[in-house]
C-alpha positions in Angstrom: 2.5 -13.5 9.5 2.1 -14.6 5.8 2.9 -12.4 3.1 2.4 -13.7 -0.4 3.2 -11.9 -4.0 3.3 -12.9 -7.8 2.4 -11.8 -11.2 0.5 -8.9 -11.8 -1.0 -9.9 -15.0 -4.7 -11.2 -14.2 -6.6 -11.5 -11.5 -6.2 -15.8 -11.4 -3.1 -15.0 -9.8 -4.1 -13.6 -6.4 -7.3 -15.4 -6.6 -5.2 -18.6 -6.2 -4.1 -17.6 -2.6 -7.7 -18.0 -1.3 -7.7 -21.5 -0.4 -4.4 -21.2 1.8 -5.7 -17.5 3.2 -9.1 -19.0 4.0 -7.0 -21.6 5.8 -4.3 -19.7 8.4 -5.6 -18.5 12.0 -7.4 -15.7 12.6 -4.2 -15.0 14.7 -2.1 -14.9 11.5 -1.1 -11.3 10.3 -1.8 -11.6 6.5 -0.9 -9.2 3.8 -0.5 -9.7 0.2 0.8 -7.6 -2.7 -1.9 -6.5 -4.7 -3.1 -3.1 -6.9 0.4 -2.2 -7.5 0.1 -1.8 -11.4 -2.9 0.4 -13.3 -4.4 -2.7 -14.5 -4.5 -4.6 -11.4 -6.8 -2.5 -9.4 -9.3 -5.7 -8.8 -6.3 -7.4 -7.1 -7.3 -4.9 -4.3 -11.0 -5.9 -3.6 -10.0 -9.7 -3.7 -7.4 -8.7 -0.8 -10.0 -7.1 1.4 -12.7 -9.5 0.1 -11.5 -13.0 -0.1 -8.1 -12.6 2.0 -9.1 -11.3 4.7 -5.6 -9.2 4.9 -4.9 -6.6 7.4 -1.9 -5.1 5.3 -1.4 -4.8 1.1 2.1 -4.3 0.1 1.6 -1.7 -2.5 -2.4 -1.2 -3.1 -1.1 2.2 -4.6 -4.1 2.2 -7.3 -6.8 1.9 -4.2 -6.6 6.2 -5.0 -8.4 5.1 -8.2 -11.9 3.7 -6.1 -14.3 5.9 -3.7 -15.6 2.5 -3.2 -12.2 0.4 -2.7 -10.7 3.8 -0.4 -13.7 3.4 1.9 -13.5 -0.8 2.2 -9.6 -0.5 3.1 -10.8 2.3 5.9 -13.7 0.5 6.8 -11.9 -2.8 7.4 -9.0 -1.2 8.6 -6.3 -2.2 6.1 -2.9 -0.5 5.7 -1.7 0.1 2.5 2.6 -0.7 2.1 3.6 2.3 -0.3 6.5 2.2 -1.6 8.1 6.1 -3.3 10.8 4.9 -4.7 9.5 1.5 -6.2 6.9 3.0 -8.1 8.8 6.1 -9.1 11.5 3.2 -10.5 8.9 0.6 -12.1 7.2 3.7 -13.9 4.0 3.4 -12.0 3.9 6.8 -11.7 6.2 9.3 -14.4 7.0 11.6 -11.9 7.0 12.5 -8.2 4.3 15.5 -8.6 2.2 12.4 -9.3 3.2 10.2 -6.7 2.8 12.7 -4.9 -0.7 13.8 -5.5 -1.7 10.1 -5.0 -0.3 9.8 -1.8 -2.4 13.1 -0.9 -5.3 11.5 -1.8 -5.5 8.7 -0.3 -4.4 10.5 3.2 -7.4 12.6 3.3 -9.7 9.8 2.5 -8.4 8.0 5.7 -6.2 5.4 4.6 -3.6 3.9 7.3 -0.3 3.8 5.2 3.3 2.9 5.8 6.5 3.7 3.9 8.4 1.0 2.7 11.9 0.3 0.5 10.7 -2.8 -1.5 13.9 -3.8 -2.1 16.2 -1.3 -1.0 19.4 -3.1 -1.5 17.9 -3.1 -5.8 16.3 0.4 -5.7 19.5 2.1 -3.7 17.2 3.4 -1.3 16.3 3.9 2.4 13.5 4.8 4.4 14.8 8.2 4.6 14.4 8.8 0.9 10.5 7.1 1.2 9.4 10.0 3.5 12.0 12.9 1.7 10.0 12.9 -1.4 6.6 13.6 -0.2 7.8 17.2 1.0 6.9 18.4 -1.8 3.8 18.4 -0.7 4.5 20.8 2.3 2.8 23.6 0.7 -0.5 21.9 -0.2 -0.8 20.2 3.0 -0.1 22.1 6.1 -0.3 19.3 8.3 2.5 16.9 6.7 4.7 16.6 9.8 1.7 14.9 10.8 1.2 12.5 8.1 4.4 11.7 8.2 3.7 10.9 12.1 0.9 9.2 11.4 2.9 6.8 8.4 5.5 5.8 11.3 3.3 5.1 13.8 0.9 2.6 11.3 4.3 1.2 11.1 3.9 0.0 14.7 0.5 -0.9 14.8 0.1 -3.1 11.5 3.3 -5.2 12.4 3.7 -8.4 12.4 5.3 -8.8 15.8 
């Protein structure tokens, strides 16, 4: 696979990965980190678009677009969350939040995977990822089965 990240301050950044996207296999898993930060929400369609990738590490702010929540499902994309990251970096303030994101983008149908980024920095693990979406047993009813359905995209959007 190929798995490619940068800056997150304009767009010219991921746009310079189309060339060398445009040229790997079609047998090439390809994901990129895109759409982590509010202001990069554009990195997401140029993923989808121009990359062709079947994964985006982070992609958090997809909950943001009708139209970029429906291209992700449509094309069958997994987003690469990451709880703790974005809880760290300030991406979101708190967890209710993060939390409330997350919710959204599961009932719009987006395949999603929980993911350290960097446990070793972020003193983390994936135990922690899934541990502080709980909150959210109360609003949805089904959780046991998101959280199912996050380990098993796991699987299937793998590079091996």
């Amino acid at each position: 696979g190929i798995d490619c990240s940068g800056f997150t301050d304009n767009i010219e950044d991921i746009k310079r990965l189309i060339p060398m996207y445009a040229d790997c296999p079609d047998s090439l898993k390809k994901t990129v980190h895109a759409g982590e930060t509010f202001n990069m929400i554009d990195e997401i369609s140029v993923a989808i678009n121009e990359l062709g990738v079947n994964r985006i590490g982070h992609g958090i702010q997809a909950y943001r677009s009708d139209d970029i929540m429906r291209s992700l499902c449509n094309n069958n994309i997994c987003l690469e969350i990451c709880p703790i990251s974005n809880l760290t970096t300030g991406i979101f303030s708190n967890f209710h939040m993060f939390n409330e994101v997350i919710e959204k983008l599961y009932r719009h149908g987006i395949d999603m995977t929980y993911n350290t980024d960097g446990n070793v920095f972020l003193n983390t693990n994936m135990n922690n990822q899934f541990h502080l979406t709980y909150e959210m047993e109360e609003r949805i009813p089904d959780i046991g089965n998101m959280h199912q359905k996050f380990k098993s995209n796991s699987l299937k959007f793998t590079f091996l």
